[in-house]
DSSP file (Angstrom, degrees, kcal/mol; ACC not computed):
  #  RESIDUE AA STRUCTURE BP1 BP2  ACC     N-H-->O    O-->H-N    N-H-->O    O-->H-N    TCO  KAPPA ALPHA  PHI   PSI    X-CA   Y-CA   Z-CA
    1    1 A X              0   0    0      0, 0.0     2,-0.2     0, 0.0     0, 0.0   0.000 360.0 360.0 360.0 116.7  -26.5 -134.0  122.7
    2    2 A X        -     0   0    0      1,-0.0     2,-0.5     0, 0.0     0, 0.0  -0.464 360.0-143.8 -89.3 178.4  -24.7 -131.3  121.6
    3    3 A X        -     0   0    0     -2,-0.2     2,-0.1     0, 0.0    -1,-0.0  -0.974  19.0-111.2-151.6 143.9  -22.4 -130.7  118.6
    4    4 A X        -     0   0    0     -2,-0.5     2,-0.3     1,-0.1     0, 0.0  -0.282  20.9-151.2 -70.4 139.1  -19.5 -129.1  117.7
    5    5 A X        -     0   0    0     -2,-0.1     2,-0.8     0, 0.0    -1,-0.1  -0.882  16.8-153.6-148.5 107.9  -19.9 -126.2  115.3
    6    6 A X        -     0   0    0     -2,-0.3     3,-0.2     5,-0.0     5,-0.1  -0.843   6.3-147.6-121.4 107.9  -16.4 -125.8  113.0
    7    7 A X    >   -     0   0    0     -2,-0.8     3,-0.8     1,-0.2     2,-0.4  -0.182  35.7 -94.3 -62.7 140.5  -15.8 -122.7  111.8
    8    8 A X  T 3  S+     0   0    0      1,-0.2    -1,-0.2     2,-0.1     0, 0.0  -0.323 110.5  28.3 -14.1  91.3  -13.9 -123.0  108.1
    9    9 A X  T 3  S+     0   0    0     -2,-0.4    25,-0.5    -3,-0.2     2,-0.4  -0.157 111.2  77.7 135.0 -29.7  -10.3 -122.8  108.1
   10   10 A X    <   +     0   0    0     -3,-0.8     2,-1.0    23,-0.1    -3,-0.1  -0.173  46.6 146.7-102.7  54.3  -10.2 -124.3  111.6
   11   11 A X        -     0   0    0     -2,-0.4    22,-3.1    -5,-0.1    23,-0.4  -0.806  46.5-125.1-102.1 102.3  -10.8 -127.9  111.5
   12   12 A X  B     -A   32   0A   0     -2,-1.0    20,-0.2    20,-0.3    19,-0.1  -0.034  18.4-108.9 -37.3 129.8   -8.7 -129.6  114.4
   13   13 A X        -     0   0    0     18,-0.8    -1,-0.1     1,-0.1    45,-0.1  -0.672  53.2 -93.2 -93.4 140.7   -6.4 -132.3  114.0
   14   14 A X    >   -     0   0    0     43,-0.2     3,-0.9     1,-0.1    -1,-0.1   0.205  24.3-126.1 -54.4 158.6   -7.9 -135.2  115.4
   15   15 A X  T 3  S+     0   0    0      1,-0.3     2,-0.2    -3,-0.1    -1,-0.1   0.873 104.1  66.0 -64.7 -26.0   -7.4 -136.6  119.4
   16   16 A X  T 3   +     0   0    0     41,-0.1     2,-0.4     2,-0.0    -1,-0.3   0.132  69.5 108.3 -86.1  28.2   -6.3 -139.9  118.5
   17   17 A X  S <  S-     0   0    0     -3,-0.9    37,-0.0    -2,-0.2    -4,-0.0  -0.722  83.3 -99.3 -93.0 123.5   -2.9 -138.8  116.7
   18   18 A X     >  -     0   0    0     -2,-0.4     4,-2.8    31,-0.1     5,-0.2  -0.188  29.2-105.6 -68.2 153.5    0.1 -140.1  119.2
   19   19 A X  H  > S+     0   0    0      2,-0.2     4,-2.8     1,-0.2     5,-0.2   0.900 116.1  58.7 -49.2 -55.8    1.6 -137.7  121.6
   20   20 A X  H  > S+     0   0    0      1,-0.3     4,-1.0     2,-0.3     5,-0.3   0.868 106.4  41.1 -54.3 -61.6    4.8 -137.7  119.2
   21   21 A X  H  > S+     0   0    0     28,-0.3     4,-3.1     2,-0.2    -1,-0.3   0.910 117.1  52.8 -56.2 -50.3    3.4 -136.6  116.0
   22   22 A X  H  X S+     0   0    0     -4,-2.8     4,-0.6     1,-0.2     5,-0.3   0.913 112.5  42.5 -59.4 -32.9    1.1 -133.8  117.9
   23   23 A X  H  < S+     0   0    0     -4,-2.8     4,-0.5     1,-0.2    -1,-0.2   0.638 115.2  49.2-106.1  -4.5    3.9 -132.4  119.7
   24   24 A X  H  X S+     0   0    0     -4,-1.0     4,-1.7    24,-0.3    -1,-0.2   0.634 115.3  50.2 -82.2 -30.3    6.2 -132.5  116.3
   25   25 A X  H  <>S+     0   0    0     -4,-3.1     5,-2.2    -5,-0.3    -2,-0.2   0.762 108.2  46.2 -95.6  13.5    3.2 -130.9  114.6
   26   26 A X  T ><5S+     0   0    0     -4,-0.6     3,-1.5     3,-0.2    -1,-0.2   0.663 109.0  56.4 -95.1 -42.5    2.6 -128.0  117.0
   27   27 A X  T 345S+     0   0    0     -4,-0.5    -2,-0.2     1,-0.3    -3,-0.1   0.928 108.8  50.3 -59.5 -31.0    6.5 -127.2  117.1
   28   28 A X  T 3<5S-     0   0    0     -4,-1.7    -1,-0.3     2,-0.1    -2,-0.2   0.400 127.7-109.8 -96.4  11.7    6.0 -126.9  113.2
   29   29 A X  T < 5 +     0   0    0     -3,-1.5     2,-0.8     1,-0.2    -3,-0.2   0.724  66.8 150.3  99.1  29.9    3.0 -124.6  114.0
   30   30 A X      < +     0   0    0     -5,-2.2    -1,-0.2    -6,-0.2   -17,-0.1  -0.783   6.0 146.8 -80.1  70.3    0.2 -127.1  112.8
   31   31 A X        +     0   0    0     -2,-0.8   -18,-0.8     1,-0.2     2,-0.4   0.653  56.4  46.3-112.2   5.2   -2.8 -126.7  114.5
   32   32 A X  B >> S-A   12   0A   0    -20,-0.2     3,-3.5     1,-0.1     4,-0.8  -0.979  72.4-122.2-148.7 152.9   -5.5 -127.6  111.8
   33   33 A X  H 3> S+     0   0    0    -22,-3.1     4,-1.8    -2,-0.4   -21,-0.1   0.760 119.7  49.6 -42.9 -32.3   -6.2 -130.1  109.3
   34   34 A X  H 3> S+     0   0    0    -25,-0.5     4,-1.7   -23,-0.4    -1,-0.3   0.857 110.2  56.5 -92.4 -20.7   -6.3 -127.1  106.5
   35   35 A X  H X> S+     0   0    0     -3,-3.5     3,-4.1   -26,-0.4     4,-1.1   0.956 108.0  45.3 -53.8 -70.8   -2.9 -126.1  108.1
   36   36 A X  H 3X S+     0   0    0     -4,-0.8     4,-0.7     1,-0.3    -2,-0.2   0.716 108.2  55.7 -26.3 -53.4   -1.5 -129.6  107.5
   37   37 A X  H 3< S+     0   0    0     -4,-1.8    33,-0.4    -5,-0.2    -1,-0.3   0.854 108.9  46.6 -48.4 -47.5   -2.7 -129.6  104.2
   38   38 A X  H << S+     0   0    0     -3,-4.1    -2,-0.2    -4,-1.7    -1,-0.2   0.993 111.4  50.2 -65.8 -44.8   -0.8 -126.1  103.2
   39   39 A X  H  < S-     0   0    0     -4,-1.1     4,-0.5     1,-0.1     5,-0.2   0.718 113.3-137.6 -86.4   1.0    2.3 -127.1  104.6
   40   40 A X    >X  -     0   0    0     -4,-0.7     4,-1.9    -5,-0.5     3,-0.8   0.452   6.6 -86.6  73.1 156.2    2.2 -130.4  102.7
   41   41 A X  H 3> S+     0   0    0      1,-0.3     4,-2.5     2,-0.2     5,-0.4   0.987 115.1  49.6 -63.9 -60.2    2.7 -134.1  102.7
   42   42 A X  H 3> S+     0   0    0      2,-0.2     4,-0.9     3,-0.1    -1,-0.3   0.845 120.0  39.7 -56.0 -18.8    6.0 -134.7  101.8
   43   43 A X  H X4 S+     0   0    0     -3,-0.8     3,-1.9    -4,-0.5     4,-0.3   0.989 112.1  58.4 -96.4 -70.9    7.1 -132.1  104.5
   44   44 A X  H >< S+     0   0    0     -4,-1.9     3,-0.7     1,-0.3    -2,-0.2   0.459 100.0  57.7  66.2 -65.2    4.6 -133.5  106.5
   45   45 A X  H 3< S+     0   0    0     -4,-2.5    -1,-0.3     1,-0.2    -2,-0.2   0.864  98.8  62.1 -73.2 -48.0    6.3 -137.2  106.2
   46   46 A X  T << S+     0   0    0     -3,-1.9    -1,-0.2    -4,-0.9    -2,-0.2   0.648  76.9 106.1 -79.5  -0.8    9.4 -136.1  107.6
   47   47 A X  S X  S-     0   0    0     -3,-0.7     3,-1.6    -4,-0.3     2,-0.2  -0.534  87.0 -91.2 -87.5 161.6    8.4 -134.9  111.1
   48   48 A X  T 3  S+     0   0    0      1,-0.3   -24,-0.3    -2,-0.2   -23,-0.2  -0.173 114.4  23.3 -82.2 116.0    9.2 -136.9  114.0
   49   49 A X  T 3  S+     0   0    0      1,-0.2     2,-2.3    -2,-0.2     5,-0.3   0.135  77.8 124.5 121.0 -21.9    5.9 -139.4  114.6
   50   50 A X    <   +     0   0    0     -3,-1.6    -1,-0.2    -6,-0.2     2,-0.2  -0.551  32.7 147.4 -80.2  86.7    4.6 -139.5  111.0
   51   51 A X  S >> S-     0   0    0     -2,-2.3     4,-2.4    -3,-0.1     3,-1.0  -0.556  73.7 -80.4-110.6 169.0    4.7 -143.7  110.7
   52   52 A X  H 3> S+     0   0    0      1,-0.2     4,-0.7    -2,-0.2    -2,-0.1   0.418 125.8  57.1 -59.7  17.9    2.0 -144.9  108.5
   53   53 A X  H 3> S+     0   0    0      3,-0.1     4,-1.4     2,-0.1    -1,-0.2   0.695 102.6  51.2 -99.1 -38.8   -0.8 -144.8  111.2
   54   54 A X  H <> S+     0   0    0     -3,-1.0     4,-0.7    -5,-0.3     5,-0.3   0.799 115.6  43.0 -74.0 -68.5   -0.6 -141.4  112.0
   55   55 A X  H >X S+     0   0    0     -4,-2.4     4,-3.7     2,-0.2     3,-1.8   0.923 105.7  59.7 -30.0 -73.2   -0.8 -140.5  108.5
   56   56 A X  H 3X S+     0   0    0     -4,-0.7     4,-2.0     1,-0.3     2,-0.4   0.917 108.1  50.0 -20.4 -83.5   -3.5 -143.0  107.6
   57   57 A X  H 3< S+     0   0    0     -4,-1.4     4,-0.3     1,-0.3    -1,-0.3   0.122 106.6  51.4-104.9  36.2   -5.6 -141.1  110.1
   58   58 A X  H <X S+     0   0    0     -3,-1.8     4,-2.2    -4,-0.7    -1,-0.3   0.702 108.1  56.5 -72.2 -65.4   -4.9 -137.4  108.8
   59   59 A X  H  X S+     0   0    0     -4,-3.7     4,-0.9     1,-0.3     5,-0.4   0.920 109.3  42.7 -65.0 -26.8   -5.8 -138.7  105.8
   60   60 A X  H  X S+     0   0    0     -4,-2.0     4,-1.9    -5,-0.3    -1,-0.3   0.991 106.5  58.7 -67.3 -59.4   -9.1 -139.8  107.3
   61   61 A X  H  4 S+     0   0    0     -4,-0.3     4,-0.4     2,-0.2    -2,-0.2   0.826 115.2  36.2 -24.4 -53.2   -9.5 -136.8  109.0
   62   62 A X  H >< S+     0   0    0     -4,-2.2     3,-3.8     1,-0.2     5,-0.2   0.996 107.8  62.0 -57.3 -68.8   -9.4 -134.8  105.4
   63   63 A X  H >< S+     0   0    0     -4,-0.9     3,-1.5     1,-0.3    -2,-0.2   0.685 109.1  40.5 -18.6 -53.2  -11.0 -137.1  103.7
   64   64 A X  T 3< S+     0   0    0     -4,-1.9    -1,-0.3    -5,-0.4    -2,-0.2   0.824 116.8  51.0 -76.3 -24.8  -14.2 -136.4  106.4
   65   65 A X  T <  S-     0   0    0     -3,-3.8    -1,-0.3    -4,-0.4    -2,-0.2  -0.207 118.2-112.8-117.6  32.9  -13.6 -132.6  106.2
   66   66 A X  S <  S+     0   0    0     -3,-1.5     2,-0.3     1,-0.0    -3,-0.2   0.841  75.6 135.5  43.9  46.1  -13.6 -132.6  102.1
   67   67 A X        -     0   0    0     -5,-0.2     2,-0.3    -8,-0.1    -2,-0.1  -0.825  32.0-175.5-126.7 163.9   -9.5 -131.6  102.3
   68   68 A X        -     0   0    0     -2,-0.3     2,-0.3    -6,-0.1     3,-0.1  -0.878  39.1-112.8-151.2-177.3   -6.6 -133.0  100.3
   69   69 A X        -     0   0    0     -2,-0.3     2,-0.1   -29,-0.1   -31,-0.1  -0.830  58.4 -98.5-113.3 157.5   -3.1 -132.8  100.1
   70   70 A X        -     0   0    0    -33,-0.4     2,-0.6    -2,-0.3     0, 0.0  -0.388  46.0-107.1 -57.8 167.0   -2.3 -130.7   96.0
   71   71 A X              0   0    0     -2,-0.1    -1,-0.1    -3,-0.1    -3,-0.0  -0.940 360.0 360.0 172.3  84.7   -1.6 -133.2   94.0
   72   72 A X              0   0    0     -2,-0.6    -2,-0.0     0, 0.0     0, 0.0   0.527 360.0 360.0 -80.8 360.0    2.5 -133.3   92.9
């Protein structure tokens, strides 16, 4: 079994994120969990697919990868 090797900075946002939310968070230019993190939660909350589920499992996603949203 191999395993996936994740360079710093580049930590993926996970596959199980609905089609809606990925393809609003690629138009806003989001393509890893430490992007998502700069560009922030509340901005974050207003793109199109970010219901509490989607959310929930970003925040899982950080959570696993030591990341957090700053603290407002």
């Amino acid at each position: 079994m191999t395993s996936k090797t994740v360079r710093p900075g580049h930590t993926p946002i996970p596959h199980g994120i609905a089609a809606p939310a990925r393809r609003a968070m690629a138009h806003a230019g989001l393509e890893t969990l430490e992007q998502v993190v700069q560009f922030g939660q509340r901005e974050l909350s207003k793109l199109h697919g970010m219901g509490v589920r989607t959310m929930a499992q970003l925040m899982e996603a950080m959570d696993e990868h030591g990341l957090q949203f700053p603290a407002t």
